[in-house]
SEROTI-201353 format. One record per residue (C-alpha): residue number from 0; chain; x, y, z; residue in three letters. Coordinates in nm, 2 decimals. Example, Ala and Ser with C-alpha at 12.3 -4.5 7.8 and 13.67 -1.06 7.14 Angstrom:
BEGIN
PT    k  c      px      py      pz    r
PT    0  A    1.23   -0.45    0.78  ALA
PT    1  A    1.37   -0.11    0.71  SER
// end
This chain:
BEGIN
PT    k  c      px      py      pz    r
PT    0  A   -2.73   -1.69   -5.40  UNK
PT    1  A   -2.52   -1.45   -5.17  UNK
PT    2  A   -2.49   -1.10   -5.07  UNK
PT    3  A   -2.24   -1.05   -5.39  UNK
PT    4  A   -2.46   -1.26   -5.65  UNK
PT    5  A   -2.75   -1.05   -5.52  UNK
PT    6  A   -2.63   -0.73   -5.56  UNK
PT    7  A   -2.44   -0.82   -5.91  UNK
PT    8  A   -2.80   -0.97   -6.09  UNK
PT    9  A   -2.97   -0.65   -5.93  UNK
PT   10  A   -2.73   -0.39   -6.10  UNK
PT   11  A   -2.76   -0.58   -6.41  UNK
PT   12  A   -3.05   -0.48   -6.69  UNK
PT   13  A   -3.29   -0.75   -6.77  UNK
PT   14  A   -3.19   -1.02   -7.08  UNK
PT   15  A   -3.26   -0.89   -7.47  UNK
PT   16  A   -3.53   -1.09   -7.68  UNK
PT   17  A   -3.43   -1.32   -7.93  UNK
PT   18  A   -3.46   -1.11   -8.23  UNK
PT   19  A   -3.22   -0.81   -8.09  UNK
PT   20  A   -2.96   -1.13   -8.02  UNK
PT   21  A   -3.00   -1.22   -8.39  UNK
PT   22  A   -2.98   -0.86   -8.54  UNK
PT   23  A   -2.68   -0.79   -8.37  UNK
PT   24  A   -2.50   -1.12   -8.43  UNK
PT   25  A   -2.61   -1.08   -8.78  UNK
PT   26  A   -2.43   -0.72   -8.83  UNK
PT   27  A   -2.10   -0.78   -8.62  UNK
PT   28  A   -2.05   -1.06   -8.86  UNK
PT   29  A   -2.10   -0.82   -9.15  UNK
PT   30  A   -1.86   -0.58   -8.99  UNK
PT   31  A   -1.61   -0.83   -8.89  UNK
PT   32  A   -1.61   -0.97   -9.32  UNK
PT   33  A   -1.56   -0.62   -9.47  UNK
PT   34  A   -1.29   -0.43   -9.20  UNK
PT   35  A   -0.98   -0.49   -9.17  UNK
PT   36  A   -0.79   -0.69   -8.89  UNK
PT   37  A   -0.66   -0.51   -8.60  UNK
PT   38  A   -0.39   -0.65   -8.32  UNK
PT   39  A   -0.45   -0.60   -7.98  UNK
PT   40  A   -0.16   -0.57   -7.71  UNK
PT   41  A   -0.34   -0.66   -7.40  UNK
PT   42  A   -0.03   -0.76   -7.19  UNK
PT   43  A    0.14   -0.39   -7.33  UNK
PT   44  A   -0.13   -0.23   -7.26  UNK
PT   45  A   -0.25   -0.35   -6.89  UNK
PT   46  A    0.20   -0.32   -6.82  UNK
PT   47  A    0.14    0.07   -6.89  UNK
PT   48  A   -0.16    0.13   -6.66  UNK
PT   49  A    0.00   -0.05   -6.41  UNK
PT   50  A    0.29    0.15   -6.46  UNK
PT   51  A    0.11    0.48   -6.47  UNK
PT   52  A   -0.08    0.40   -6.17  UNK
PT   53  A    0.23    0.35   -6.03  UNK
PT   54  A    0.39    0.67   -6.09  UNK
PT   55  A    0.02    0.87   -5.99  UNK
PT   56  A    0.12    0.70   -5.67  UNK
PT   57  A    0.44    0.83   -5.63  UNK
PT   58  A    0.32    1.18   -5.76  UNK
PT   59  A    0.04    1.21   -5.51  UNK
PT   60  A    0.27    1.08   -5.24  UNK
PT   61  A    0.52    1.36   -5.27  UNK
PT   62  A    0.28    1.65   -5.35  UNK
PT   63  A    0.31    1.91   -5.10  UNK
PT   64  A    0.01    1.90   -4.78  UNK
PT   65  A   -0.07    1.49   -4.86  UNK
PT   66  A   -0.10    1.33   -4.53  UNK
PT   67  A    0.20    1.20   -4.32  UNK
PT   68  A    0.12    0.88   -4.15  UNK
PT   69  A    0.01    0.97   -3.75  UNK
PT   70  A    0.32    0.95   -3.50  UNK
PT   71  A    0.19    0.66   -3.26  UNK
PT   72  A    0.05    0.81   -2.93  UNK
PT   73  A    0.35    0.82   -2.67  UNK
PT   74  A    0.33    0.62   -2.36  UNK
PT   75  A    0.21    0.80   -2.00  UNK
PT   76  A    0.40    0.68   -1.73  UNK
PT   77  A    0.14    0.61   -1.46  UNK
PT   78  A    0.19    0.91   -1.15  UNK
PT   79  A    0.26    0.72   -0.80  UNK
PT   80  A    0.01    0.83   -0.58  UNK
PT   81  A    0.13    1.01   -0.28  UNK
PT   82  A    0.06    0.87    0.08  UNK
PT   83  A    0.13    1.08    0.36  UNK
PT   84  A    0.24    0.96    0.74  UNK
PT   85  A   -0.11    1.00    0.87  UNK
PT   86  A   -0.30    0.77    0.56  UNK
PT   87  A    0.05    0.54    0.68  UNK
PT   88  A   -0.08    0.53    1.05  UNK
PT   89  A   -0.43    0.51    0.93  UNK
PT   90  A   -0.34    0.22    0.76  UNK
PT   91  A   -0.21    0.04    1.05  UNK
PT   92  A   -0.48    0.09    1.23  UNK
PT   93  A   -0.70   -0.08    1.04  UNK
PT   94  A   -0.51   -0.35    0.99  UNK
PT   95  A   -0.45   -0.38    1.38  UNK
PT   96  A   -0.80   -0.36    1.41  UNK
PT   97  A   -0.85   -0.64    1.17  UNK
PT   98  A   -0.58   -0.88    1.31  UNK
PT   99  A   -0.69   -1.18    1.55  UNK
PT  100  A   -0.68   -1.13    1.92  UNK
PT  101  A   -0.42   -1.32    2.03  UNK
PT  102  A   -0.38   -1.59    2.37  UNK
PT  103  A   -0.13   -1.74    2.53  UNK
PT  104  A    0.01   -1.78    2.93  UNK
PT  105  A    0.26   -1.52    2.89  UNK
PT  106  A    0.28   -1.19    2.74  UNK
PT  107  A    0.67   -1.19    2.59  UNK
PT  108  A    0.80   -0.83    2.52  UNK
PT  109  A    1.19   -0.86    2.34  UNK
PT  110  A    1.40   -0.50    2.29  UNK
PT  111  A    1.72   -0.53    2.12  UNK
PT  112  A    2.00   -0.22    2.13  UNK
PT  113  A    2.27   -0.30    1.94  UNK
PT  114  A    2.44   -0.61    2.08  UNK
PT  115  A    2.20   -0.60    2.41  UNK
PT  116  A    1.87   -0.81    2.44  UNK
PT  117  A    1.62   -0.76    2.70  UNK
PT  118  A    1.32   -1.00    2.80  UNK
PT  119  A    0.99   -1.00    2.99  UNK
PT  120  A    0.78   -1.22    3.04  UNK
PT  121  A    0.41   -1.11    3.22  UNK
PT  122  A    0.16   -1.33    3.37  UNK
PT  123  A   -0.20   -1.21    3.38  UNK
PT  124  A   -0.17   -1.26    3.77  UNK
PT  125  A    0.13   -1.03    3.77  UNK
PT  126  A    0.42   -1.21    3.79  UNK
PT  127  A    0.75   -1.14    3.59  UNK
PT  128  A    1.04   -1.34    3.46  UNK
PT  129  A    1.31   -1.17    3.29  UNK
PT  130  A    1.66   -1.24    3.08  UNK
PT  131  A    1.88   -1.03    2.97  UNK
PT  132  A    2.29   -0.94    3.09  UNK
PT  133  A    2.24   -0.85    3.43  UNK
PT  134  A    2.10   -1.21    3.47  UNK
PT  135  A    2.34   -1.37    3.28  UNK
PT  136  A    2.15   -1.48    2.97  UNK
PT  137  A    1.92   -1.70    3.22  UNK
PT  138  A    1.53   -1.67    3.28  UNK
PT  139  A    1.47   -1.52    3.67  UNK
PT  140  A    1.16   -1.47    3.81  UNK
PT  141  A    1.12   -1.10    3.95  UNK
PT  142  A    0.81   -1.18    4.16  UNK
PT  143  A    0.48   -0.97    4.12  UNK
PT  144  A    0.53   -0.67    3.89  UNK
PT  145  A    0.24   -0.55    3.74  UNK
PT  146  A    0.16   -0.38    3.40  UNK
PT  147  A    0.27   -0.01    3.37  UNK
PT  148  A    0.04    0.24    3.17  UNK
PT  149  A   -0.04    0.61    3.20  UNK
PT  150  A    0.18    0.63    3.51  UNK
PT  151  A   -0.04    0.36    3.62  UNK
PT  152  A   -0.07    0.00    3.71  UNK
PT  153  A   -0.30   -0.18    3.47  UNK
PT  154  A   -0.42   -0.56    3.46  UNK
PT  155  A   -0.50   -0.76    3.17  UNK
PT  156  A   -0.84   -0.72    3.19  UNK
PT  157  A   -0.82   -0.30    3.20  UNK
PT  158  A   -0.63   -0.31    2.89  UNK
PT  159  A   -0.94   -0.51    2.74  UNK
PT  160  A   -1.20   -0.23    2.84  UNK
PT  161  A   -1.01    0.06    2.75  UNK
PT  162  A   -1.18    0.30    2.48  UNK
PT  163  A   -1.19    0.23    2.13  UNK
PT  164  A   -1.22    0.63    2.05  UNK
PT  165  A   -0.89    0.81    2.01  UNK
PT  166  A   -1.09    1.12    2.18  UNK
PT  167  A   -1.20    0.93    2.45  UNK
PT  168  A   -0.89    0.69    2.50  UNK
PT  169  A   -0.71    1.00    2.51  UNK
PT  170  A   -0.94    1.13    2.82  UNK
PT  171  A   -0.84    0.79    2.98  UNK
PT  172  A   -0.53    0.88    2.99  UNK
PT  173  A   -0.49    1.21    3.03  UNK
PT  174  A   -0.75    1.14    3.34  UNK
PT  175  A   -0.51    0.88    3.46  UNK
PT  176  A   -0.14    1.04    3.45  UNK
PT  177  A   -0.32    1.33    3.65  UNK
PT  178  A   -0.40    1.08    3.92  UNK
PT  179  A   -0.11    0.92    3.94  UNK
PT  180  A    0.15    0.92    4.23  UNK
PT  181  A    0.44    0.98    3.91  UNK
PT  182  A    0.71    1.19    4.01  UNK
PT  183  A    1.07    1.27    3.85  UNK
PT  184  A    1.35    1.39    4.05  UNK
PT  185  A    1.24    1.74    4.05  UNK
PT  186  A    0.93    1.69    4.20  UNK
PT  187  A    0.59    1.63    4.03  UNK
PT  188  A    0.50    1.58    3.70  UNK
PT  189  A    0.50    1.91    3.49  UNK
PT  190  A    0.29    2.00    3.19  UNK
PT  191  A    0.57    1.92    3.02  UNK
PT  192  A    0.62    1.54    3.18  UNK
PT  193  A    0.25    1.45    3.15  UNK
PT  194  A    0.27    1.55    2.77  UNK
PT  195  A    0.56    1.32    2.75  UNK
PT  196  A    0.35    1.04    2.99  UNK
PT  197  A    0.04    1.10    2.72  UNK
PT  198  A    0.27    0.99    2.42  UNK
PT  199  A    0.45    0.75    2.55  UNK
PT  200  A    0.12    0.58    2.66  UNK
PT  201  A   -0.02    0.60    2.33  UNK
PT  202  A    0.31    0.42    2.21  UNK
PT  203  A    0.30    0.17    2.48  UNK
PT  204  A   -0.07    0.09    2.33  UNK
PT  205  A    0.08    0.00    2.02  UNK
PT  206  A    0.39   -0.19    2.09  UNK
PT  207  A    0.48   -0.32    2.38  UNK
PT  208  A    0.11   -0.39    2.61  UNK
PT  209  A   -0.11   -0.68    2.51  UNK
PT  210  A   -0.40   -0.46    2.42  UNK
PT  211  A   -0.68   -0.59    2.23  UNK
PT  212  A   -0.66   -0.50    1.84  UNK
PT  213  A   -0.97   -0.25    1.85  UNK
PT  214  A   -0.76   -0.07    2.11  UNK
PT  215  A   -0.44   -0.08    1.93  UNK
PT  216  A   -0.60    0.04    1.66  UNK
PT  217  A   -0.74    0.35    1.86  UNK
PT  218  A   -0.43    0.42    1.99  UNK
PT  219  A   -0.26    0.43    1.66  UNK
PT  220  A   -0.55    0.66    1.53  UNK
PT  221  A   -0.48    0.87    1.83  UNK
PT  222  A   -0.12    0.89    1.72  UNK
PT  223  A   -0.23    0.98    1.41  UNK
PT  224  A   -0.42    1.28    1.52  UNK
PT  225  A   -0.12    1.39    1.75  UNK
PT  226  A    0.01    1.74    1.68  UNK
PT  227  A    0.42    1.74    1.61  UNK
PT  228  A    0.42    1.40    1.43  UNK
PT  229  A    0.66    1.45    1.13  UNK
PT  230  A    0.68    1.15    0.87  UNK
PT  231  A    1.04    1.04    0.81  UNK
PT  232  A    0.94    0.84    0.52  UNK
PT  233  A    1.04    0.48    0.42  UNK
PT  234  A    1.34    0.35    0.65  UNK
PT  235  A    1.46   -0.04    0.73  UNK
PT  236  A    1.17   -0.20    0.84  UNK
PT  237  A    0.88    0.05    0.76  UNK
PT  238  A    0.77    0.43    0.78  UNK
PT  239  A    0.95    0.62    1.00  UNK
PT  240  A    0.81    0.90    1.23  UNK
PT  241  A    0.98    1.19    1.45  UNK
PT  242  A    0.78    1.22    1.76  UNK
PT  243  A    0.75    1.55    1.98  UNK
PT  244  A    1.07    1.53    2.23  UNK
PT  245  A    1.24    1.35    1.93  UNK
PT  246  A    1.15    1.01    1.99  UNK
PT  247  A    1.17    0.75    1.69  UNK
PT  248  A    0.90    0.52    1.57  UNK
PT  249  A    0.89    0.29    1.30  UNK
PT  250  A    0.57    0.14    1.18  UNK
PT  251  A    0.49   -0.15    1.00  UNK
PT  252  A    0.17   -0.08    0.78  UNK
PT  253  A    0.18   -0.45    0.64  UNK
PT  254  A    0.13   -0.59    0.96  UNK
PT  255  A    0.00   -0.25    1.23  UNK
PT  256  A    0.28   -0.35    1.43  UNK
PT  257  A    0.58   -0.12    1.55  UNK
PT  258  A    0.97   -0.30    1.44  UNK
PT  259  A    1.14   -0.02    1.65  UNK
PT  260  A    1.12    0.30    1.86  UNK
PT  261  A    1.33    0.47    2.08  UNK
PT  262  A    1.12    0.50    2.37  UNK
PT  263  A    0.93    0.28    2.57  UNK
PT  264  A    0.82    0.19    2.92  UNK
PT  265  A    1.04   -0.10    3.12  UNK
PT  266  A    0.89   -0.35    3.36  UNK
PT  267  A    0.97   -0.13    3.65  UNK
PT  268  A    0.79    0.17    3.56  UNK
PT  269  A    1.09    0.36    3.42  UNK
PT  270  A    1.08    0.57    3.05  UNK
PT  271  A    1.36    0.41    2.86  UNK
PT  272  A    1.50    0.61    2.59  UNK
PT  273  A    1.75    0.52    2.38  UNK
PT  274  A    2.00    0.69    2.26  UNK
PT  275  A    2.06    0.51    1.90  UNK
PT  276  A    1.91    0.72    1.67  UNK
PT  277  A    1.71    0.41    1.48  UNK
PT  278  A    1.60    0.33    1.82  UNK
PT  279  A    1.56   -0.05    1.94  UNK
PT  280  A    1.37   -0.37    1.77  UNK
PT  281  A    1.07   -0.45    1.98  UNK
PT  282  A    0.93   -0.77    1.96  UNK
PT  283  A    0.56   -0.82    2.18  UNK
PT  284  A    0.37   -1.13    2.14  UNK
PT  285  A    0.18   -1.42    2.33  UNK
PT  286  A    0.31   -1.74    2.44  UNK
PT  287  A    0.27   -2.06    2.63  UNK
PT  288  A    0.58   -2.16    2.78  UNK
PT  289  A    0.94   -1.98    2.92  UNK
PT  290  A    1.23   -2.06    2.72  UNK
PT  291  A    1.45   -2.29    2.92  UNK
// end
């Protein structure tokens, strides 16, 4: 029996003796011999409920208050969340700080300006090799030219144990432009120069040194926390930032690299600036062999 059957023999009252059965029978037949006949319209009748149902329907639809059938709920467009230049150079730090430390014989740095390409290529014993116009589109050895940082020569190995905290990286080297035998034409370094020579350093860290990825990452947390650092927004290539001095930088979250700036330090020492307003490509990496 199911759930139906069950419910149907409960609501049901219990089954009449034998003697009511034959009492009743016997007086419906009596009624049924002595009145007349009467015709039932079934079909007519069951067509007019249906119709009158029907037209209740139509009544109760149209009455004044009845219910309207709910609107469907309108669709929110999701809100874009907003992410500001710092969270931008946050971001590339820690995916700098997460990349693998690369190797290689030489330490290749590429700037291009427009329709001019520049090369190094650095040794971990100091030695140089450069192409570019002035040699003609060859490879030249330049001899011994060390690493330039802070106003400073560096080695390899000093750009592996410099600090991995922006405050004390930025100690380093503020501690090392002051020591520095750095002059301009003028004289010595101003407040004013070394400010520049702090930044610059910081940008150095981050695009065109072989520093180790926990101190790229520093430096760009450093950059981060820099006062005068305006966000530019998207531009070709990345985010783009207005430095103090109104240097350019582009950064690369994706990767925690930096595609182009307009600033950086050449193999001699010198502050290169250039004077395209996007700034020049940079391309740094690690490789095994000179180009031929």
């Amino acid at each position: 029996m199911n759930d139906l059957q069950t419910l149907r023999a409960a609501l049901l009252p219990a089954e009449p003796s034998q003697d009511v059965v034959d009492r009743s029978r016997h007086r419906l037949q009596n009624r049924m011999l002595g009145a007349p006949r009467r015709q039932f319209r079934p079909l007519a009748l069951g067509a007019g409920l249906v119709a009158a149902a029907a037209a209740a329907a139509v009544v109760v639809a149209t009455l004044p208050g009845a219910p309207a059938d709910a609107p469907p709920p309108r669709a929110v467009a999701p809100v874009a969340p907003v992410v500001t230049g710092q969270q931008v150079l946050l971001a590339a730090a820690t995916v700098a700080e997460h990349a693998p430390d690369g190797t290689g014989k030489y330490w290749h740095v590429k700037t291009v300006e427009d329709k001019n390409t520049y090369e190094y290529w650095f040794t971990a014993d100091s030695h140089l090799w450069f192409r570019g116009a002035k040699s003609g589109g060859r490879v030249v050895p330049l001899g011994a030219s060390p690493l330039q940082l802070a106003a400073t020569e560096v080695t390899f190995e000093q750009l592996r144990t410099l600090p991995t905290d922006p405050a004390a990286l930025r100690d380093w080297l503020v501690n090392a432009i002051a020591h520095s035998n750095a002059r301009t034409s003028a004289g010595p370094l101003t407040a004013s120069d070394r400010e520049r020579e702090l930044l610059l350093s910081m940008v150095s860290l981050v695009s065109t040194l072989p520093a180790p990825p926990a101190v790229r990452a520093t430096a760009f947390r450093a950059i981060a926390a820099y006062p005068g650092v305006q966000d530019l927004g998207v531009v070709p290539g990345g985010r783009g930032f207005m430095l103090p001095g109104e240097y350019r930088l582009v950064v690369d979250p994706s990767t925690g690299r930096i595609n182009r700036t307009s600033m950086y330090v050449s193999a001699d020492g010198a502050i290169y600036v250039n004077a395209d307003p996007d700034g020049s490509e940079v391309i740094a990496e690690w490789t095994d062999s000179l180009p031929k």
